[in-house]
N, C-alpha and C positions, 0 to 999 in steps of 0.2 A: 313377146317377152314379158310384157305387163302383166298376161293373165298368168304366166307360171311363175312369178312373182307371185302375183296374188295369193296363188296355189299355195305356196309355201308359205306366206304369212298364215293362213288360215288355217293349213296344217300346226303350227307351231303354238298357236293360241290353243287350238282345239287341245294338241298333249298337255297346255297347260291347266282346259281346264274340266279335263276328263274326273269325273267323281272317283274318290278313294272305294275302292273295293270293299264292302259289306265284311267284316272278319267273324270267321267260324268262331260255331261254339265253344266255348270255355277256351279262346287263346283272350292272353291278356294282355295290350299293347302296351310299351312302353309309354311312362309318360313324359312325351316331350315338348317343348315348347318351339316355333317359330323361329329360334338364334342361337339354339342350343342342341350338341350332340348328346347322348345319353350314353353314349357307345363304350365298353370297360373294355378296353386292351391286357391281357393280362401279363403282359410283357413289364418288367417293373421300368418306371420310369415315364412309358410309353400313352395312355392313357389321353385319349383325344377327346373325354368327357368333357362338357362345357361350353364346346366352343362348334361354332357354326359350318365351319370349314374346316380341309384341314388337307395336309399331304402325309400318305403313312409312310414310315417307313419300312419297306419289304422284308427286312433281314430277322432271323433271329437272333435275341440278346441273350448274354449269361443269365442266368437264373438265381440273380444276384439282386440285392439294392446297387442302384447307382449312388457313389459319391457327387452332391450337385454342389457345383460349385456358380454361384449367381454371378454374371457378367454386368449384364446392362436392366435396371430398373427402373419404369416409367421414362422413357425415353420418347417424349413428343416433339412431332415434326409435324408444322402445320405451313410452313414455308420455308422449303427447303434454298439454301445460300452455297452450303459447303459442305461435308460431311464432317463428324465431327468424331473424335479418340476419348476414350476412358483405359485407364491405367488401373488394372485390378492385379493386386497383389497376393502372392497368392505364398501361405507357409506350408509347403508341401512335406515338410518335416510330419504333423501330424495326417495327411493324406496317405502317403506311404510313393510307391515309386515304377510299380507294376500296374499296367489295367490291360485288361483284354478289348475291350471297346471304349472308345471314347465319341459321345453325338454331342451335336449343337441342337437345341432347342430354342426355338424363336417362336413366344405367343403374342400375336399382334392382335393391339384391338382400335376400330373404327370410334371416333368420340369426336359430336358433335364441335363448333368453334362458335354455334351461335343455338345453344339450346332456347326450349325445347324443340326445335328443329332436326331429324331427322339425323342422322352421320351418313353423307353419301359422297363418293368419290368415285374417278377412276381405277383402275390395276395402275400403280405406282413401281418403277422399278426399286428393290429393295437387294443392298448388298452390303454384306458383312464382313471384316476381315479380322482374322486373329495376327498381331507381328507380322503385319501386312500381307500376311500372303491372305489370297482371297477362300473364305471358306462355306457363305451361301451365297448364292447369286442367284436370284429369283425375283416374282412380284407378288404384289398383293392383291385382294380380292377388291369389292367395291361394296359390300355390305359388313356390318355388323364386326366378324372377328375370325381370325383364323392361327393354327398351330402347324409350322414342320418342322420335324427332324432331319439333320442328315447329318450322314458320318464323316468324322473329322478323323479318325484313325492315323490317316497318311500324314496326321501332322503331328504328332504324336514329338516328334525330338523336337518338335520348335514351342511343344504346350508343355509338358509335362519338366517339372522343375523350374520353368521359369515364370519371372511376371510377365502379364498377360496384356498388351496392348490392343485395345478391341476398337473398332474403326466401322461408321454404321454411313452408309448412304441411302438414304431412303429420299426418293425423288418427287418430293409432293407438294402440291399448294393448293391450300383452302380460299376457294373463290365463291364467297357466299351468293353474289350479286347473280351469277349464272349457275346455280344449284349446288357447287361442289363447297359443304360445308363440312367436311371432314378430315380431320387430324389421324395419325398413328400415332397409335403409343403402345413402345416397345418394350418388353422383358427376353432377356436373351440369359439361358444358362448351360453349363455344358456338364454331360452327366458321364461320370467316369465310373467303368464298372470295372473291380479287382479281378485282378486274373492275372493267366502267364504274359507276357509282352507280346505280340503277336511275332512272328518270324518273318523279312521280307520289307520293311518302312525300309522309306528314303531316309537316308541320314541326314537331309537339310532340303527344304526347298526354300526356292528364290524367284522373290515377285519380278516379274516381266510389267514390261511400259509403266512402272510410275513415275520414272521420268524422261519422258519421248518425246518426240517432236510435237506429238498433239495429245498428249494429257491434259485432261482439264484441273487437276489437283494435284501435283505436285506432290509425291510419297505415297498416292494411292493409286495401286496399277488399275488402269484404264488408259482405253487410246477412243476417242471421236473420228470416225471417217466419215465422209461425203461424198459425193460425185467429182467435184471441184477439188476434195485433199481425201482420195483412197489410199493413199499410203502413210503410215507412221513408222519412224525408227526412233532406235533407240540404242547407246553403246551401251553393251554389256560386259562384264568382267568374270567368269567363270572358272576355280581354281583347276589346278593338276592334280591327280589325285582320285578324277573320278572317275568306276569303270560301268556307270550305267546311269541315263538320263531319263526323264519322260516327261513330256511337254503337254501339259494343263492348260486348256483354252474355254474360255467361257464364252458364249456369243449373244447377243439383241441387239435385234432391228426395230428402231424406231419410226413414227410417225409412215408413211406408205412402206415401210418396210417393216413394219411389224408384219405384214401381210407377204412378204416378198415370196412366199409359194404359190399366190395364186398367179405371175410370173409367168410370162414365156418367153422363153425356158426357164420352169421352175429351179432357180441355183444360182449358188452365189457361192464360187469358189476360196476359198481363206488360202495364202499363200505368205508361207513363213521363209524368208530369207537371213542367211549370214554372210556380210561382205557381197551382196548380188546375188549370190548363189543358191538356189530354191532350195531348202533343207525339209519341206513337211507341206503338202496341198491334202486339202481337207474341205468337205462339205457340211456348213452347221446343222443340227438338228431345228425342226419348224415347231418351233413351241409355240404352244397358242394359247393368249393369256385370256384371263376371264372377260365375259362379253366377248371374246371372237368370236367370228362366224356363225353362232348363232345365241340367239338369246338363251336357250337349255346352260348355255354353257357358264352362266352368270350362275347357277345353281351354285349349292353347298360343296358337291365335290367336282372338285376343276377339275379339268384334264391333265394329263401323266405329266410330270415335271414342271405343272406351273409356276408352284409354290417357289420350288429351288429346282434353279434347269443342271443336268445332268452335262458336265463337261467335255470335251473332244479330250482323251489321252492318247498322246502320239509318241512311241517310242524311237529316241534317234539314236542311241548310244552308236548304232553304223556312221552318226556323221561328228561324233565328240570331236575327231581331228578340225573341222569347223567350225566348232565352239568354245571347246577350251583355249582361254588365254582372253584377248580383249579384240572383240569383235562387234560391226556395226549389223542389229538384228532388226529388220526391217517386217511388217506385216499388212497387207492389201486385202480386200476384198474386191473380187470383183462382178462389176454390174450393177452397182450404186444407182438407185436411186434417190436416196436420201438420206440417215444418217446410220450407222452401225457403232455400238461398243463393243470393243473387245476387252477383255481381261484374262491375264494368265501368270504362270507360275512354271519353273522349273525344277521338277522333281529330282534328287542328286543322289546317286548312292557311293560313297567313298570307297578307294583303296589304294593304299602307300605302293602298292607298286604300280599303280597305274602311273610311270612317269612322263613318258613320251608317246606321240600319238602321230600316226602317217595314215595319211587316205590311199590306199593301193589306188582304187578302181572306184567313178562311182557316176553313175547317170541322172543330173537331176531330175527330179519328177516334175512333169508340166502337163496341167490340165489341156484336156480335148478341145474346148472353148474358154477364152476368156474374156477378152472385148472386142466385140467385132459390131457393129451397125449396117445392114445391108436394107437395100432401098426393095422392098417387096410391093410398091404400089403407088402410083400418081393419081393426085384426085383431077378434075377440072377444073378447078381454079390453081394446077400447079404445084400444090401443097403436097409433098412427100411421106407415103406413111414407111415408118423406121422400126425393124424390129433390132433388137439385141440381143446376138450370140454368144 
């Protein structure tokens, strides 16, 4: 096992320090520097020039200027306590009242706490909320500086007209004494492009667990589980009125469960209940944040949703009759071994006749495994090895 170890460090050095390819006659390289992208997006708005890192976003935009409207400015976090609110107000009188797209833009940049020393850090988890509902959930890199976008569209009735309460938890501490001397500092803006309204937005969504049994912040949805406490609730109160749901779940595993793929069995089932009843079992996507599994991966462009991870949307409008009115909404992972956050929202689309609501028929959904421990082996000195189903 040592020498295919070795194997693969030495592979890994060598790609890094294979010589740049000789460039043909009359091409002219860009000129870039070591911390900086050169790269022109022609997309307005979009443009990841500048900056070291970045996540794109996939979609196309109107072929518009975006209206920016600036959230969060120089926002540094160099020991993180709590997450902290800004109250931006916003006169939408002069903005007007239609957009066809609306993105969140967040440029982080890495700045040392004890110049001229270096700015180095961990991947810090990094999350955002607009009027609390959560609207990036992501991390950060560990050099220099990075830029994503992502679309806030489906929030559209909870942003547009109103002021704008913006809510940043960025999870970082600068520990100069063991190398980590690096701060984030945040600019966050959201760029709204004129257009027809889109057809199809929920007419309200509403944060899940910011206040559950095991939230660590109190009005900011998040739940903390463990092996010792896998399960959070939390009462919730969801009007009459409404004839379509969809349930937004964001997911990271911490510390040995950042890694919880490499697992056997690789899974870790998410299981959402109302009143006992399993209303939604779902499996999270394996984001893998910068420096995972392998050093390439510390590069400039991370892997597919590192930046801001892509959500679980789970449609229940079949189980409304168990959620509308005031019900106790419970959510487990299971096969903990160490800690998980979850965060979520519930996506609502209204209608006045939707008044009464009756479950005909309805089969909970229950994962194939979920905690099981079976004894696969005894050593000689008695010691039990334990796998987890």
């Amino acid at each position: 096992m040592n020498g295919v170890l070795a194997l693969i460090l030495i592979a890994l050095l060598a790609v890094q320090m294979v010589p740049p390819l000789e460039a043909p006659q009359g091409f002219e390289p860009l000129q870039t520097s070591p911390t900086s992208s050169q790269a022109e997006d022609p997309r307005p708005g979009l443009s990841v020039s500048g900056f070291w890192s970045w996540q794109d976003y996939p979609y196309a935009v109107p072929k518009v200027d975006p209206i920016v409207i600036e959230l969060v400015r120089n926002y540094t976090v160099s020991w993180f306590t709590k997450p902290d609110s800004f109250l931006v107000k916003v006169d939408w009188t002069g903005l007007g009242s239609s957009f066809s797209r609306i993105l969140l833009r967040a440029d982080v940049y890495l700045v040392s706490v004890v110049p001229p020393r270096p700015a180095v850090q961990y991947d810090r988890p990094f999350w955002v909320y607009i009027n609390g509902v959560p609207a990036l959930i992501g991390s950060t890199v560990q050099r220099f500086n990075q830029t994503v976008i992502v679309d806030v569209t489906h929030l559209y009735n909870i942003i547009v007209g109103r002021d704008l309460n913006i809510t940043i938890a960025l999870r970082n501490w600068a520990i100069p004494a063991i190398g980590l001397t690096g701060a984030f500092s945040v600019y966050l803006k959201l760029l709204l492009y004129p257009g027809p309204k889109p057809e199809g937005l929920p007419d309200d969504v509403i944060p899940l667990f910011a206040y559950s049994s095991r939230t660590s912040w109190p009005g900011v949805s998040n739940v903390w589980l463990d092996r010792a406490n896998p399960v959070a609730w939390e009462i919730v109160k969801i009007p009459k009125g409404v004839s379509r749901a969809l349930l937004i779940i964001y997911t990271e595993g911490f510390s040995v469960e950042e890694f919880w793929y490499y697992n056997i069995p690789p899974d870790r089932f998410i299981v959402i209940s109302s009143d006992g009843i399993p209303i939604a079992v779902a499996q999270p996507q394996p984001w893998i944040h910068t420096g995972g599994l392998s050093p390439l991966l510390w590069r400039p462009v991370p892997n597919i949703k590192t930046l801001a991870f892509e959500p679980l949307v789970i449609d229940v409008t079949g189980v409304l009759p168990l959620l509308v009115g005031t019900h106790n909404l419970t959510i487990t992972v299971g096969k903990l071994l160490r800690y998980w956050t979850i965060i979520g929202a519930l996506a609502i689309y209204k209608n006045p006749e939707a008044t009464s609501y009756r479950l005909l028929s309805y089969r909970p959904p229950i994962p194939l495994a979920f905690e099981e421990e079976r004894v696969i082996g005894v050593t000689a000195e008695g010691l039990k090895y334990l796998i987890t189903l």
